[in-house]
Backbone bond lengths (Angstrom), bond angles and torsions (degrees), N, CA, C in turn:
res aa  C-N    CA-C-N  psi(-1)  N-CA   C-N-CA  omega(-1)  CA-C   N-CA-C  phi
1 X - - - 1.452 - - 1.518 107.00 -
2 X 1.174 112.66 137.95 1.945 114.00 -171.61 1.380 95.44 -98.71
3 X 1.042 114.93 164.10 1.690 142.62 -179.91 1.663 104.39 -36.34
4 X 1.206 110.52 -72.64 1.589 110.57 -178.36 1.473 124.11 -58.75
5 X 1.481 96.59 -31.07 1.454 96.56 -179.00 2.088 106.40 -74.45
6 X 1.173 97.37 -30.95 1.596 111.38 -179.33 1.733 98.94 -54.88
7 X 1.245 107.21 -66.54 1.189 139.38 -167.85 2.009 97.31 -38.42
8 X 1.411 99.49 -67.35 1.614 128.26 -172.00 1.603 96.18 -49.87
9 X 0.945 131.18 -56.36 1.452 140.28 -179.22 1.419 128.34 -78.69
10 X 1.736 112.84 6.92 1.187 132.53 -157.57 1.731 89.31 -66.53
11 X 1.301 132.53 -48.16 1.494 142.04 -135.42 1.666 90.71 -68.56
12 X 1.499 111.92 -47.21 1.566 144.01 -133.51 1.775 85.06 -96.43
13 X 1.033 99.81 -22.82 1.817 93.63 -155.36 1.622 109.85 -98.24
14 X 1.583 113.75 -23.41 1.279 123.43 -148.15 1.862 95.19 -78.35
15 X 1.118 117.22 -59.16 1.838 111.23 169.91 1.501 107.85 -45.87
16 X 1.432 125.16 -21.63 1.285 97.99 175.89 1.587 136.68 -114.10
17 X 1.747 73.73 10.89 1.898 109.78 171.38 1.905 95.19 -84.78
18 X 1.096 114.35 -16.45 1.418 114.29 -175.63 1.577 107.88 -87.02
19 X 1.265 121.44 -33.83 1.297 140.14 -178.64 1.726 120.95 -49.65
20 X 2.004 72.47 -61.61 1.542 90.87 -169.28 1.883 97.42 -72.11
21 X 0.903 111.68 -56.30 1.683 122.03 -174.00 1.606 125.50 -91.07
22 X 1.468 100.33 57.63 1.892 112.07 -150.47 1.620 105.18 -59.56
23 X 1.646 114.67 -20.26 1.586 113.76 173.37 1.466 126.01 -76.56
24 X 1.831 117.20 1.44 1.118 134.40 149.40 1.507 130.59 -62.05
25 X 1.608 101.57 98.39 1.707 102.17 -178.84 1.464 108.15 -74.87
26 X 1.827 98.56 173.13 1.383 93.06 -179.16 2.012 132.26 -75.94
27 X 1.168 101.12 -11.17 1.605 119.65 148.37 1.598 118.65 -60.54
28 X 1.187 105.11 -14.42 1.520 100.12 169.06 1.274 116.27 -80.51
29 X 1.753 94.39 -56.13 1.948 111.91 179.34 1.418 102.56 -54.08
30 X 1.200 150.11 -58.90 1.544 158.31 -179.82 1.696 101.63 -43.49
31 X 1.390 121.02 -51.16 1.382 116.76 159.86 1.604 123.84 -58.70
32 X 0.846 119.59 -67.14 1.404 119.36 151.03 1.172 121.95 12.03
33 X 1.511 98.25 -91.13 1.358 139.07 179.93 2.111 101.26 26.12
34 X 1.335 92.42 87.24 1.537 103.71 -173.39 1.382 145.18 50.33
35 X 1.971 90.89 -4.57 1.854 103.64 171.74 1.294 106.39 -79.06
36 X 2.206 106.59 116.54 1.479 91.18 169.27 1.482 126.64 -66.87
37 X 1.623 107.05 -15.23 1.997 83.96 177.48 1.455 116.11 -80.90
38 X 1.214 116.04 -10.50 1.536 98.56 -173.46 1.718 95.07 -85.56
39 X 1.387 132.13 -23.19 1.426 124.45 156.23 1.292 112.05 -68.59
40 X 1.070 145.30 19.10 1.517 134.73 121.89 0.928 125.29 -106.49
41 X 1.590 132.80 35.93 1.260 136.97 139.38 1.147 128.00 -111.55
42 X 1.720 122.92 -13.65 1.368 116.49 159.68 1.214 123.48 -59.66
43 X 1.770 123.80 -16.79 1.546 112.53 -161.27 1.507 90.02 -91.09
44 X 1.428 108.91 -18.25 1.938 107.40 -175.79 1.342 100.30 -43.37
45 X 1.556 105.33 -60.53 1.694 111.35 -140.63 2.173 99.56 -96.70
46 X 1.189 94.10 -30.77 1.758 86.48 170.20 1.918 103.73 -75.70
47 X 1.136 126.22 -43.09 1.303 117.88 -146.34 2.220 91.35 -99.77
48 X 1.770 108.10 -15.19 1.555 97.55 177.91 1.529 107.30 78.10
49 X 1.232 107.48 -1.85 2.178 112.81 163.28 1.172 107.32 -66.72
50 X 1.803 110.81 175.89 0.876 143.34 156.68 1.460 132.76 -57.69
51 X 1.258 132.60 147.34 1.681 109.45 -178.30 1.676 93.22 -85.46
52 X 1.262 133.95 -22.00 1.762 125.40 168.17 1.147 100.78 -60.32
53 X 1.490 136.05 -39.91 1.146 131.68 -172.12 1.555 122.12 -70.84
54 X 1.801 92.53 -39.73 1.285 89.63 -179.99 1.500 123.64 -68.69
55 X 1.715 101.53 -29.64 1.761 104.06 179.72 0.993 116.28 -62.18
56 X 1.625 120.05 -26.14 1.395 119.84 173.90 1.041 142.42 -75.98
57 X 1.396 114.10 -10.40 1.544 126.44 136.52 1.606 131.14 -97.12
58 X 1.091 92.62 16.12 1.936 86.12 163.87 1.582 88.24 -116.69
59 X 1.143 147.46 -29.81 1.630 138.79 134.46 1.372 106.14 -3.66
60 X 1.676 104.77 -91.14 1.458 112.13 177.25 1.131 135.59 -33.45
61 X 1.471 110.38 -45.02 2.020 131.52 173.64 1.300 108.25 -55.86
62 X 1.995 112.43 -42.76 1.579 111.08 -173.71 1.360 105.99 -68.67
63 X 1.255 118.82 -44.10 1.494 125.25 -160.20 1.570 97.57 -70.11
64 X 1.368 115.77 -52.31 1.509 98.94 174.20 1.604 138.74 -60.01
65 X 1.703 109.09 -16.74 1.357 115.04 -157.98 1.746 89.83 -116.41
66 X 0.785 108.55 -2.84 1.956 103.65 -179.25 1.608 108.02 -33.87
């Protein structure tokens, strides 16, 4: 998924950015706020992953939520 399209779907996506990544407060999502790299760096530092790890589940999240 590219930037705009990430971006475009930000509204739609954020409860289920909460789902997938439940140690994400809502000061996280507000940072966020539709940039996919900084959503692959919150799950680093709340969840203690990898950044391979982390791409590989916001990978996974895109591919599922398209």
């Amino acid at each position: 998924m590219n930037e705009d399209t990430f971006r475009g779907q930000w509204a739609q996506m954020k409860g289920k950015i909460r789902e997938q990544w439940g140690k994400l407060t809502d000061d996280d999502i507000m940072e966020i706020d539709g940039r996919r790299e900084v959503l692959v760096g919150k799950p680093q530092t709340r969840h203690g992953i990898s950044h391979e790890e982390a791409e590989r589940q916001v990978n996974g999240f895109e591919s599922k939520h398209k």
